[in-house]
MIGU-348017 format. One record per residue: x, z, y of N, C-alpha, C, CB in turn; residue in one letter. Coordinates in steps of 0.1 Angstrom, whole numbers. Glycine has a CB too. Layout:
N
<atom n_xx="X" n_zz="Z" n_yy="Y" ca_xx="X" ca_zz="Z" ca_yy="Y" c_xx="X" c_zz="Z" c_yy="Y" cb_xx="X" cb_zz="Z" cb_yy="Y" resn="a"/>
...
END
This chain:
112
<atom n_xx="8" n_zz="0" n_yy="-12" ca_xx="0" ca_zz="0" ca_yy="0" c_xx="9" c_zz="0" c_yy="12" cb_xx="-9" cb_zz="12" cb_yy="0" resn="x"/>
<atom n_xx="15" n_zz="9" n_yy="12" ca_xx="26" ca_zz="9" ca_yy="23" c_xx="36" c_zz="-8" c_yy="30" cb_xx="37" cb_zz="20" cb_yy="16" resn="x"/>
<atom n_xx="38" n_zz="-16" n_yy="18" ca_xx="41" ca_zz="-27" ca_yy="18" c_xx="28" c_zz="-35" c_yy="31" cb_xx="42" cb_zz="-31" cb_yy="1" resn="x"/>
<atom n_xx="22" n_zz="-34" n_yy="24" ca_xx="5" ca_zz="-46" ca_yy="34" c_xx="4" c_zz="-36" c_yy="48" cb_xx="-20" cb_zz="-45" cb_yy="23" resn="x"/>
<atom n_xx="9" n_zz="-23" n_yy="47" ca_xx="6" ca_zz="-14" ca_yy="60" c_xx="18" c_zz="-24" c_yy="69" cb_xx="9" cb_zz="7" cb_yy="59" resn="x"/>
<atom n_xx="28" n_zz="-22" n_yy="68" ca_xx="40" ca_zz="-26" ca_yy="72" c_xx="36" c_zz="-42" c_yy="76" cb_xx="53" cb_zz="-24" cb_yy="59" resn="x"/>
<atom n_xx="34" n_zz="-48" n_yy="66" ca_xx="33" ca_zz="-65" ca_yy="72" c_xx="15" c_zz="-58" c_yy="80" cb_xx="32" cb_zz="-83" cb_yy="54" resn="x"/>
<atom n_xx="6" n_zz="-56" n_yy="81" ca_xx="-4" ca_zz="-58" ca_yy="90" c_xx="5" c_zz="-52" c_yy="105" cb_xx="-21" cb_zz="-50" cb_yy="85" resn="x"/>
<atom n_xx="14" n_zz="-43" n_yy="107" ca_xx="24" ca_zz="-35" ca_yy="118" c_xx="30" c_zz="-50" c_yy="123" cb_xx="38" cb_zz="-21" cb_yy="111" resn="x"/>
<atom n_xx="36" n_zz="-55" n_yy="118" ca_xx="49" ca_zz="-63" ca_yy="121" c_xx="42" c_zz="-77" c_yy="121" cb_xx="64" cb_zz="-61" cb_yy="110" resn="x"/>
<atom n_xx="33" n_zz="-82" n_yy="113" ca_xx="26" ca_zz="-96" ca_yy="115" c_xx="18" c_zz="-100" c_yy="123" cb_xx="20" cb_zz="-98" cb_yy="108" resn="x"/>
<atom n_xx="9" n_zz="-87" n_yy="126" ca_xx="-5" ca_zz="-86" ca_yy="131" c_xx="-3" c_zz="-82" c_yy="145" cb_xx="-15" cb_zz="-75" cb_yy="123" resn="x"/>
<atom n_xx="5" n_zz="-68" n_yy="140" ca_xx="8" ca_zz="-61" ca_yy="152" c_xx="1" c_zz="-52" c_yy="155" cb_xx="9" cb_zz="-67" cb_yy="162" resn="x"/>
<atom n_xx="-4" n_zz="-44" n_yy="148" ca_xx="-13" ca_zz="-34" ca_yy="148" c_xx="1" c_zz="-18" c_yy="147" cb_xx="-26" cb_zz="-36" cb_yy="132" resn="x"/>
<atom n_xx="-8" n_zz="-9" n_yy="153" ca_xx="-4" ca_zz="2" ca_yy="151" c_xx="-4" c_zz="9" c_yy="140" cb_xx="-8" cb_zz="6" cb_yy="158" resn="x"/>
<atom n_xx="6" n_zz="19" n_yy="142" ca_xx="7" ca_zz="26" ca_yy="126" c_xx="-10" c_zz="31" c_yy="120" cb_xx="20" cb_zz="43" cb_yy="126" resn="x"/>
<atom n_xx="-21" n_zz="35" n_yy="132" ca_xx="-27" ca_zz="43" ca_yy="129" c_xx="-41" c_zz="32" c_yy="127" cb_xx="-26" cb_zz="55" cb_yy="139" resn="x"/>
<atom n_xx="-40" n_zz="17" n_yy="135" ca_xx="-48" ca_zz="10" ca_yy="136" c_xx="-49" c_zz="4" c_yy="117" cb_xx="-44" cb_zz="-1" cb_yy="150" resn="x"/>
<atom n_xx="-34" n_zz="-2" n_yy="116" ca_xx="-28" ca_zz="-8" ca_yy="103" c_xx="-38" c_zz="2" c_yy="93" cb_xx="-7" cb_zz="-6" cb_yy="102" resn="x"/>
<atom n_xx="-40" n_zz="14" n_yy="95" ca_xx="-44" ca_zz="24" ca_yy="82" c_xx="-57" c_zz="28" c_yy="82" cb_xx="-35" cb_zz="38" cb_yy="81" resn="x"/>
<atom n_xx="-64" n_zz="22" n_yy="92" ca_xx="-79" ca_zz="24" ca_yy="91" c_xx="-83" c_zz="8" c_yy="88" cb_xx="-88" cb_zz="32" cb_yy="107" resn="x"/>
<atom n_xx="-77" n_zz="-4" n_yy="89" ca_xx="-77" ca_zz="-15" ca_yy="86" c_xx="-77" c_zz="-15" c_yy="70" cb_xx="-65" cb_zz="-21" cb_yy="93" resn="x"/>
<atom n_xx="-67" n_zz="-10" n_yy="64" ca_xx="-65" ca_zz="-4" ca_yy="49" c_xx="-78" c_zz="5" c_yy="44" cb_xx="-49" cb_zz="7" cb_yy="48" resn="x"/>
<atom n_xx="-84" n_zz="13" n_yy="48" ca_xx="-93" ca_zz="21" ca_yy="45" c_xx="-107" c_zz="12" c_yy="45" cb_xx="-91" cb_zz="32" cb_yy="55" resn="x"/>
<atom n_xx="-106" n_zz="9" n_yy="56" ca_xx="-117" ca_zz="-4" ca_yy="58" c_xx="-121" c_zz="-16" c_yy="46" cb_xx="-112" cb_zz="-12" cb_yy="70" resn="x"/>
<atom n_xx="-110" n_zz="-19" n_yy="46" ca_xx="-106" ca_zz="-32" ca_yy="36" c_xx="-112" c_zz="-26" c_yy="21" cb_xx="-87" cb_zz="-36" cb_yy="35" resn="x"/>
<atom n_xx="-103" n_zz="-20" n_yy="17" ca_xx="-106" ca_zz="-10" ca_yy="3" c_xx="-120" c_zz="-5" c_yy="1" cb_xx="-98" cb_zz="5" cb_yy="3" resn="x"/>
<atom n_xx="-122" n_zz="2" n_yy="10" ca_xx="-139" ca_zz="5" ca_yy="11" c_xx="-148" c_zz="-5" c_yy="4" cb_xx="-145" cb_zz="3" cb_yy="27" resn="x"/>
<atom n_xx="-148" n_zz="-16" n_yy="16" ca_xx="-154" ca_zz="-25" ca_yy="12" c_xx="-149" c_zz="-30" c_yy="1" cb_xx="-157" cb_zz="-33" cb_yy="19" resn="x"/>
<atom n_xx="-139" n_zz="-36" n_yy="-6" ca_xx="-139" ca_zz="-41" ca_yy="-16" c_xx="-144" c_zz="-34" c_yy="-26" cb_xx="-128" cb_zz="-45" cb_yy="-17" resn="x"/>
<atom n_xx="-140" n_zz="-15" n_yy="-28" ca_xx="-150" ca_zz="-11" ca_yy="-36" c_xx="-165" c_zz="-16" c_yy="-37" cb_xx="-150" cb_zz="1" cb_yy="-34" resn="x"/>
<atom n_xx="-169" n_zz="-18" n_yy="-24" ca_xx="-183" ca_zz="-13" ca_yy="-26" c_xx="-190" c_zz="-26" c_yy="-31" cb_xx="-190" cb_zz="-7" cb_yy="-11" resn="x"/>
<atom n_xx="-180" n_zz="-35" n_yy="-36" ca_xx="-185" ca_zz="-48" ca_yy="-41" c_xx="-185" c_zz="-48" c_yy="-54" cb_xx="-178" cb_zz="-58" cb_yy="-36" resn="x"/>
<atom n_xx="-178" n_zz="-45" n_yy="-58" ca_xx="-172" ca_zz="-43" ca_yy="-80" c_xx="-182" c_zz="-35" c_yy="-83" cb_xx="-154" cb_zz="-31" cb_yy="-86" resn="x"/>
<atom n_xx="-186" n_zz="-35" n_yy="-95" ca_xx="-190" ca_zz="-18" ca_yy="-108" c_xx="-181" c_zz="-8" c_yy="-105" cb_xx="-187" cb_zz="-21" cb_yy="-128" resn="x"/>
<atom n_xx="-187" n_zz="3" n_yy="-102" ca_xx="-183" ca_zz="16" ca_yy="-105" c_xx="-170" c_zz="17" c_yy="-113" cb_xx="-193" cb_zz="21" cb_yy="-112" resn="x"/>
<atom n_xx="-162" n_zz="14" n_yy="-131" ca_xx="-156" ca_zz="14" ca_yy="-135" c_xx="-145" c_zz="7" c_yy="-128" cb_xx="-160" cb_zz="13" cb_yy="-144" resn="x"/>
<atom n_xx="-146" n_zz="0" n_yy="-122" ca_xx="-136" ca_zz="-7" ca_yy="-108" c_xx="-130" c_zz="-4" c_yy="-101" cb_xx="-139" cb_zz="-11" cb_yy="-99" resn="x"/>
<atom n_xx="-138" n_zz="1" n_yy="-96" ca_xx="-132" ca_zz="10" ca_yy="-86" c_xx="-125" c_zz="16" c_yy="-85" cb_xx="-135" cb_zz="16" cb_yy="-81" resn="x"/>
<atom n_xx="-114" n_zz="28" n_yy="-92" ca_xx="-105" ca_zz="36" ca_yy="-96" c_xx="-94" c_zz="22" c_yy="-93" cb_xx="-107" cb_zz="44" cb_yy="-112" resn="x"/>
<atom n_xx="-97" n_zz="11" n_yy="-99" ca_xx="-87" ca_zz="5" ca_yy="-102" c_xx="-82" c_zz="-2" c_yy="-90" cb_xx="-90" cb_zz="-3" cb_yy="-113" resn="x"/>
<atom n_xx="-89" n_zz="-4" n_yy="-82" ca_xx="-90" ca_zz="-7" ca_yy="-68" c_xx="-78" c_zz="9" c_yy="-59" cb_xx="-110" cb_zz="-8" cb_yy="-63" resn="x"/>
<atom n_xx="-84" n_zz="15" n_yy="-64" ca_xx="-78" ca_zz="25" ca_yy="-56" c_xx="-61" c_zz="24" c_yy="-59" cb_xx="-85" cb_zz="40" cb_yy="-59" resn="x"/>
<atom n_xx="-59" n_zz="25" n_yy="-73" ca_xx="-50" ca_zz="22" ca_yy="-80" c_xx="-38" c_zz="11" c_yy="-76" cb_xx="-57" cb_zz="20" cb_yy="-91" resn="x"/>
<atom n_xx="-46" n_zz="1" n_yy="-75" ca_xx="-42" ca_zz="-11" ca_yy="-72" c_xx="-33" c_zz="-5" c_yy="-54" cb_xx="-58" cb_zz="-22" cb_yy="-72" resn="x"/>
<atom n_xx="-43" n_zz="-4" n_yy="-45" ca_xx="-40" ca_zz="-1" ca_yy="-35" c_xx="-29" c_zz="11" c_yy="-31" cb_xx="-51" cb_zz="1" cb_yy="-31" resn="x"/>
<atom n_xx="-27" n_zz="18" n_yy="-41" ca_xx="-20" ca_zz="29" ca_yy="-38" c_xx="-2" c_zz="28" c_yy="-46" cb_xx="-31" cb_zz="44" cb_yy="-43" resn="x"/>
<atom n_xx="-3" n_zz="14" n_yy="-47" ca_xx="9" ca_zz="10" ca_yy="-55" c_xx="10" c_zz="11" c_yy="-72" cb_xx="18" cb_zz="19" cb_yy="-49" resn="x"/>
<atom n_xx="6" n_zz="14" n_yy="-78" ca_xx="5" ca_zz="17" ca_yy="-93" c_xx="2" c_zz="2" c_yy="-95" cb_xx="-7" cb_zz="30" cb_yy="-100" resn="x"/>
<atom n_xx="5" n_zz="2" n_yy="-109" ca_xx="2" ca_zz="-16" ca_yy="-113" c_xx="-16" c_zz="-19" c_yy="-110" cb_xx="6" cb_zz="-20" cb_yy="-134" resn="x"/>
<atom n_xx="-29" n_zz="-8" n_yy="-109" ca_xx="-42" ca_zz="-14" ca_yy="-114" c_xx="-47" c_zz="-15" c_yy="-125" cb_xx="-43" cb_zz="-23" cb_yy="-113" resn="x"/>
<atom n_xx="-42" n_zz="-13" n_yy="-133" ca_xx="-46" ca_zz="-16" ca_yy="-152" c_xx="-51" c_zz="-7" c_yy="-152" cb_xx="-36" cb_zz="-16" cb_yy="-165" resn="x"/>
<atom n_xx="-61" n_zz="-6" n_yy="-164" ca_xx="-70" ca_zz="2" ca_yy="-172" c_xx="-65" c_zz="4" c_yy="-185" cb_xx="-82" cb_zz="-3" cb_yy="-172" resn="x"/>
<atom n_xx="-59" n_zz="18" n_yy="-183" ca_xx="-48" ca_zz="25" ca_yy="-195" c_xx="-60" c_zz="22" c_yy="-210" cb_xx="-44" cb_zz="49" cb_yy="-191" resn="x"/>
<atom n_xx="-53" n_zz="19" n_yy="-220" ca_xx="-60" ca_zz="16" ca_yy="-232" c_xx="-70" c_zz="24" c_yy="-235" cb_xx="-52" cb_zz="14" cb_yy="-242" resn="x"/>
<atom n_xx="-70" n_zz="37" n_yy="-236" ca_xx="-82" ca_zz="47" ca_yy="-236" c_xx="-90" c_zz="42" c_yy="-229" cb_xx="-81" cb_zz="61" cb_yy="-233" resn="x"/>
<atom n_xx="-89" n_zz="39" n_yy="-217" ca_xx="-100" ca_zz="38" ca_yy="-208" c_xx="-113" c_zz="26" c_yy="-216" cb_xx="-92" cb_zz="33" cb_yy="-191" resn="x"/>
<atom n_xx="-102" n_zz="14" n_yy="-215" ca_xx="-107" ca_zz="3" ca_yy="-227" c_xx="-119" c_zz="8" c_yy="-236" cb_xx="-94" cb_zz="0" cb_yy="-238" resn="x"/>
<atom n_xx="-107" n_zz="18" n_yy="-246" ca_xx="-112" ca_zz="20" ca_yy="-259" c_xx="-124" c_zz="30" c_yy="-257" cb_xx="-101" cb_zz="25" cb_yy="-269" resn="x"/>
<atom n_xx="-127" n_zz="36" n_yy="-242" ca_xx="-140" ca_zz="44" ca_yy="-238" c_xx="-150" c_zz="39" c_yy="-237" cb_xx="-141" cb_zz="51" cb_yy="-227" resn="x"/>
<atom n_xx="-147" n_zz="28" n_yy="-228" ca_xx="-154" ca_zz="18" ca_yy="-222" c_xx="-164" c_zz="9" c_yy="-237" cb_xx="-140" cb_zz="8" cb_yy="-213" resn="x"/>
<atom n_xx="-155" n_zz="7" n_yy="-246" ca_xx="-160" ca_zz="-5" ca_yy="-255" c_xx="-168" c_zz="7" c_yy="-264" cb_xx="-147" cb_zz="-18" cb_yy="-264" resn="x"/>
<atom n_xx="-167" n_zz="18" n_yy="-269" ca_xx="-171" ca_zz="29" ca_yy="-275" c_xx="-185" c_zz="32" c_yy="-268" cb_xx="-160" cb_zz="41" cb_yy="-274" resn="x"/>
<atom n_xx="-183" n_zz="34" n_yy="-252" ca_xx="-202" ca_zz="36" ca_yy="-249" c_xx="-210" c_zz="28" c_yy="-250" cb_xx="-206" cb_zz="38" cb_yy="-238" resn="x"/>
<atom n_xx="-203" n_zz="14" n_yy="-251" ca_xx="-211" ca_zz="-3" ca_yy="-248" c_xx="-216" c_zz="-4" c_yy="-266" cb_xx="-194" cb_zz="-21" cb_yy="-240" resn="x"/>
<atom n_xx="-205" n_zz="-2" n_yy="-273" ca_xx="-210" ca_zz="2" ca_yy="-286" c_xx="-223" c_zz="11" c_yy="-292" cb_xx="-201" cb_zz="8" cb_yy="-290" resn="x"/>
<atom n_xx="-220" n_zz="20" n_yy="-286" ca_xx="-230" ca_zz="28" ca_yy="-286" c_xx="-244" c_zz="31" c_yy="-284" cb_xx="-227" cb_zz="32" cb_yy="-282" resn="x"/>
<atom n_xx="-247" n_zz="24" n_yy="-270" ca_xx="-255" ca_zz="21" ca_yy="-263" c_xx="-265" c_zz="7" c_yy="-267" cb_xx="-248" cb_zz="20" cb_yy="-251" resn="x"/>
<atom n_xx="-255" n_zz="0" n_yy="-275" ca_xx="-257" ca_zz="-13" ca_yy="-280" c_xx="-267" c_zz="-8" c_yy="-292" cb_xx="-244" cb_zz="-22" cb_yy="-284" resn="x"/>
<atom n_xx="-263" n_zz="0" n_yy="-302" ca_xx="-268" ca_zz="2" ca_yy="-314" c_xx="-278" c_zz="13" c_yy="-314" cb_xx="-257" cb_zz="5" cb_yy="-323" resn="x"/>
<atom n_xx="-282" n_zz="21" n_yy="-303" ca_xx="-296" ca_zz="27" ca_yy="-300" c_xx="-300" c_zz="17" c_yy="-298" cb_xx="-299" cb_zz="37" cb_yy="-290" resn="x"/>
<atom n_xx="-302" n_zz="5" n_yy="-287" ca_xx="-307" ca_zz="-6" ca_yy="-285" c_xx="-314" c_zz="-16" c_yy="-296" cb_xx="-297" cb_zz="-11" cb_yy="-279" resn="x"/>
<atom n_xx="-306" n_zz="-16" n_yy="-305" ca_xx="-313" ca_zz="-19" ca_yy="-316" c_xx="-321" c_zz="-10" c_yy="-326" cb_xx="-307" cb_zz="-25" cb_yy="-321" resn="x"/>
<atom n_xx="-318" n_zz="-3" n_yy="-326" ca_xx="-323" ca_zz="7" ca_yy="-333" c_xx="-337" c_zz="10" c_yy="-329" cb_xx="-315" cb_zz="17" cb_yy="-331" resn="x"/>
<atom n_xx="-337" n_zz="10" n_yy="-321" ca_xx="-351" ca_zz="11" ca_yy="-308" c_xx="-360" c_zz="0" c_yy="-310" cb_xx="-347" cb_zz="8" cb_yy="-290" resn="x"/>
<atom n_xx="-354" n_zz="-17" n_yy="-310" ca_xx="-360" ca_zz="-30" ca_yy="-318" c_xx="-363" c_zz="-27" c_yy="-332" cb_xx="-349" cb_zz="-42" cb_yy="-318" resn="x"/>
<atom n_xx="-355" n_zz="-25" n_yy="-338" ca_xx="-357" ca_zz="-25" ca_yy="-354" c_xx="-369" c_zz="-15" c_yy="-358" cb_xx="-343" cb_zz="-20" cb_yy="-363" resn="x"/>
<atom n_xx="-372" n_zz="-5" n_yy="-353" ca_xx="-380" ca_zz="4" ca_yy="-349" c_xx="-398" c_zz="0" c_yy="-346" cb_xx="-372" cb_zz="9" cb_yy="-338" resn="x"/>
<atom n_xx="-393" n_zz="-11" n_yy="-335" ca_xx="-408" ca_zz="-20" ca_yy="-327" c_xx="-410" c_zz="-29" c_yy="-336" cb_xx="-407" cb_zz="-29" cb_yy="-311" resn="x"/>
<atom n_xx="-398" n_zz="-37" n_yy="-345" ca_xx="-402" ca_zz="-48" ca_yy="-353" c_xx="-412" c_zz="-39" c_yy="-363" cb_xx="-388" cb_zz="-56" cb_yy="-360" resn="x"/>
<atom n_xx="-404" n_zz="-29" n_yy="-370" ca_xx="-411" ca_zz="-24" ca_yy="-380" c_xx="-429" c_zz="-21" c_yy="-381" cb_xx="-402" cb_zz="-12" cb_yy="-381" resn="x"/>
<atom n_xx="-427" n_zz="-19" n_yy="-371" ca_xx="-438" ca_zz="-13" ca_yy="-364" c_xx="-450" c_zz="-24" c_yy="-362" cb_xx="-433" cb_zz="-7" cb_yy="-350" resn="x"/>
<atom n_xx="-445" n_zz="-35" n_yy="-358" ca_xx="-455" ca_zz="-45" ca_yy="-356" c_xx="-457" c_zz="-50" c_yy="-368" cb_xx="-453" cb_zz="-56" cb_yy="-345" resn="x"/>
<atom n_xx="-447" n_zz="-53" n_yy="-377" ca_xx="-450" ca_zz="-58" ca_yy="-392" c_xx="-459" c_zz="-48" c_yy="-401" cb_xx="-436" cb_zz="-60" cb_yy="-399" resn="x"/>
<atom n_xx="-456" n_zz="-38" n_yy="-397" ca_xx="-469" ca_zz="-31" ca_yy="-401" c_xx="-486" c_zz="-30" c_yy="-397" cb_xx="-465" cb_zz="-20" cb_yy="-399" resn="x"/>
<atom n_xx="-481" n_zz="-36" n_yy="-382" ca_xx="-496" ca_zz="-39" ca_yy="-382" c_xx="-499" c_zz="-57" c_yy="-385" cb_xx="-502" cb_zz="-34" cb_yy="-366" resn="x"/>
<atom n_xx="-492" n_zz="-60" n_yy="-388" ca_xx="-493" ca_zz="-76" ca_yy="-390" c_xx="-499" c_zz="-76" c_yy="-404" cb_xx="-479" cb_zz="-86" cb_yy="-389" resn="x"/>
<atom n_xx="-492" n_zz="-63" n_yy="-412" ca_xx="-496" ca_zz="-62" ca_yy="-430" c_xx="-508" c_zz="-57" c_yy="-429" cb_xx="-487" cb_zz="-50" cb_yy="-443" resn="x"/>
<atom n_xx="-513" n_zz="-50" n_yy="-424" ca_xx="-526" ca_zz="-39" ca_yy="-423" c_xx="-535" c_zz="-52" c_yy="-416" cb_xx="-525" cb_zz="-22" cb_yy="-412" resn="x"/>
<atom n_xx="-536" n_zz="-58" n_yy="-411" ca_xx="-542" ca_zz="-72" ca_yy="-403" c_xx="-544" c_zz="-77" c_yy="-415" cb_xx="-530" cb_zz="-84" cb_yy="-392" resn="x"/>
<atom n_xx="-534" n_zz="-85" n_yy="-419" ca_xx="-535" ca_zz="-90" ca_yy="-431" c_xx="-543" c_zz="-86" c_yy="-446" cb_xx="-524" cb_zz="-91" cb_yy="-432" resn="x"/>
<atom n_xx="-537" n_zz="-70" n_yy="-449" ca_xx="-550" ca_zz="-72" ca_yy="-460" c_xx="-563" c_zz="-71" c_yy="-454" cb_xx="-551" cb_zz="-61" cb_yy="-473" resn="x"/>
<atom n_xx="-567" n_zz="-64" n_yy="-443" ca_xx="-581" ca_zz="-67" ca_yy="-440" c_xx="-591" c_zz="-81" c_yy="-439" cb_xx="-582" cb_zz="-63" cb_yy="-428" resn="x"/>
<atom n_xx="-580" n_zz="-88" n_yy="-436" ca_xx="-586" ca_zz="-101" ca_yy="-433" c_xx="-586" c_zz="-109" c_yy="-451" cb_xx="-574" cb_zz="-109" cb_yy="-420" resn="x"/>
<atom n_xx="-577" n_zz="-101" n_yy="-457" ca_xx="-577" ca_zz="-105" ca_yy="-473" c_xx="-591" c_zz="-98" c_yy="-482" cb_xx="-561" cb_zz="-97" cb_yy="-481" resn="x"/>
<atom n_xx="-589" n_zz="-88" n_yy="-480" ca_xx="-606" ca_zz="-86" ca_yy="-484" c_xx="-615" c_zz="-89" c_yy="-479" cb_xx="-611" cb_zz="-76" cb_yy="-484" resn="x"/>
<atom n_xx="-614" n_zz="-95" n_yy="-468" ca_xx="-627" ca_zz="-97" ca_yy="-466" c_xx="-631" c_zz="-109" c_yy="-468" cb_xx="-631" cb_zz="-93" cb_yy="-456" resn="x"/>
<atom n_xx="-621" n_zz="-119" n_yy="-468" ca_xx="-621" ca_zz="-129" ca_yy="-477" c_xx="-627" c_zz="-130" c_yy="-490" cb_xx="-611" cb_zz="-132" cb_yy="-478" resn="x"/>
<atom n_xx="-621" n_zz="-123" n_yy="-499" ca_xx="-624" ca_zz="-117" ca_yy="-510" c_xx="-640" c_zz="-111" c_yy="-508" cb_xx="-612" cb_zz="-107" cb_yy="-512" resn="x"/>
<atom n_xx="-646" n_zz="-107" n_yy="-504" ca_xx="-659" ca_zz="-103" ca_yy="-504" c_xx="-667" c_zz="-114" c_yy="-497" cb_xx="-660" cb_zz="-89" cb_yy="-498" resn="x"/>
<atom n_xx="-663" n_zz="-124" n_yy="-494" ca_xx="-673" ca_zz="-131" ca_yy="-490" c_xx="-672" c_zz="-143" c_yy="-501" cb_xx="-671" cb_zz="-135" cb_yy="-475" resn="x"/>
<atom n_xx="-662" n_zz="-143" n_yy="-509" ca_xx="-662" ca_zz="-158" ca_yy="-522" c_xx="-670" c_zz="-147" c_yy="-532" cb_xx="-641" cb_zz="-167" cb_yy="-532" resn="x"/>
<atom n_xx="-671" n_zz="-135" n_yy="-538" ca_xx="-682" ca_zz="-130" ca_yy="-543" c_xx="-692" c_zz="-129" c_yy="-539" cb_xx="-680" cb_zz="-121" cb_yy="-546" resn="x"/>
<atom n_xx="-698" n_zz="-131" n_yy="-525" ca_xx="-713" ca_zz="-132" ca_yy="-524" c_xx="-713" c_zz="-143" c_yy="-523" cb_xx="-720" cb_zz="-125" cb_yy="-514" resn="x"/>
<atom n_xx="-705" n_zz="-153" n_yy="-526" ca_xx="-708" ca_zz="-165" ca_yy="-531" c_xx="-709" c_zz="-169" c_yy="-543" cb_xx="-702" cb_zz="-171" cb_yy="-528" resn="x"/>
<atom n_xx="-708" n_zz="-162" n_yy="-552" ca_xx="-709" ca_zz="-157" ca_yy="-568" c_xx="-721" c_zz="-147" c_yy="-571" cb_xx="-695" cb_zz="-150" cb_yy="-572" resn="x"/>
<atom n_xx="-726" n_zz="-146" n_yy="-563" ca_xx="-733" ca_zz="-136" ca_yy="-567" c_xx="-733" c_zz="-121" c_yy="-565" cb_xx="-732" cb_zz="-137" cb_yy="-577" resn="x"/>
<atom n_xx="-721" n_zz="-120" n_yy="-558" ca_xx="-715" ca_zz="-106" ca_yy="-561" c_xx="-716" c_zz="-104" c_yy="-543" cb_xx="-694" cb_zz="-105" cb_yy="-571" resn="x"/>
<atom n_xx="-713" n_zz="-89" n_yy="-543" ca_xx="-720" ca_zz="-83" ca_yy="-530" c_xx="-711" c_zz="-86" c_yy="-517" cb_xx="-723" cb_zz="-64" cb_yy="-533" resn="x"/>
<atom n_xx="-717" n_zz="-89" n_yy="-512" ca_xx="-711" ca_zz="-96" ca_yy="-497" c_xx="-710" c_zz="-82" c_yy="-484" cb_xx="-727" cb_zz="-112" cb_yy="-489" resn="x"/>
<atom n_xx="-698" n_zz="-78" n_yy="-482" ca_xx="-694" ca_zz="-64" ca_yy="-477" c_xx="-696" c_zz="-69" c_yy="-459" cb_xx="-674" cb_zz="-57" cb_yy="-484" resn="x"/>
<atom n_xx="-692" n_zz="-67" n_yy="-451" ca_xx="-691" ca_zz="-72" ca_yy="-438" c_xx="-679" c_zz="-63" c_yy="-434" cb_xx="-704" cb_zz="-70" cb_yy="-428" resn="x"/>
END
């Protein structure tokens, strides 16, 4: 950070104190544009460190998305189940009663 303070001083020509609300400004906004998980890395970035997202972070990151993913279905498999059960219960109703209406066409007792 100190590097971009220095060139906005000597390029621009800003003051030491102008140069570092310029920096504050900048950063801000650029956070306020990314996802949340970003942002650190922004700060990161800015404060000289390389920016990367240390492999835990990764392996946190893909672990909740995992996670989150497989309630998600779970939650589907759940609604599927659920409607195929009323699609079966649909179905034999509409099977008997089929069935009771080719017997009162036989003779046999016609149910409603």
């Amino acid at each position: 950070m100190q590097e971009l303070l220095n060139k906005l001083m000597n390029e621009v020509g800003l003051s030491a104190e102008q140069a570092q609300k310029t920096m504050t400004t900048v950063v801000e906004f650029v956070k306020s544009k990314v996802p949340g998980p970003l942002a650190a890395n922004i700060d990161a970035m800015f404060s000289g460190a390389k920016g990367e997202m240390k492999e835990a972070s990764y392996a946190d990151k893909a672990e909740d998305f995992a996670e989150a993913t497989k309630e998600k279905l779970e939650d589907l498999a759940e609604q599927a189940k659920d409607k195929l059960g009323d699609v079966a219960d649909k179905a034999e109703d509409m099977a008997k009663e089929a069935l009771s209406k080719i017997k009162g066409l036989f003779g046999g007792e016609e149910k409603k």
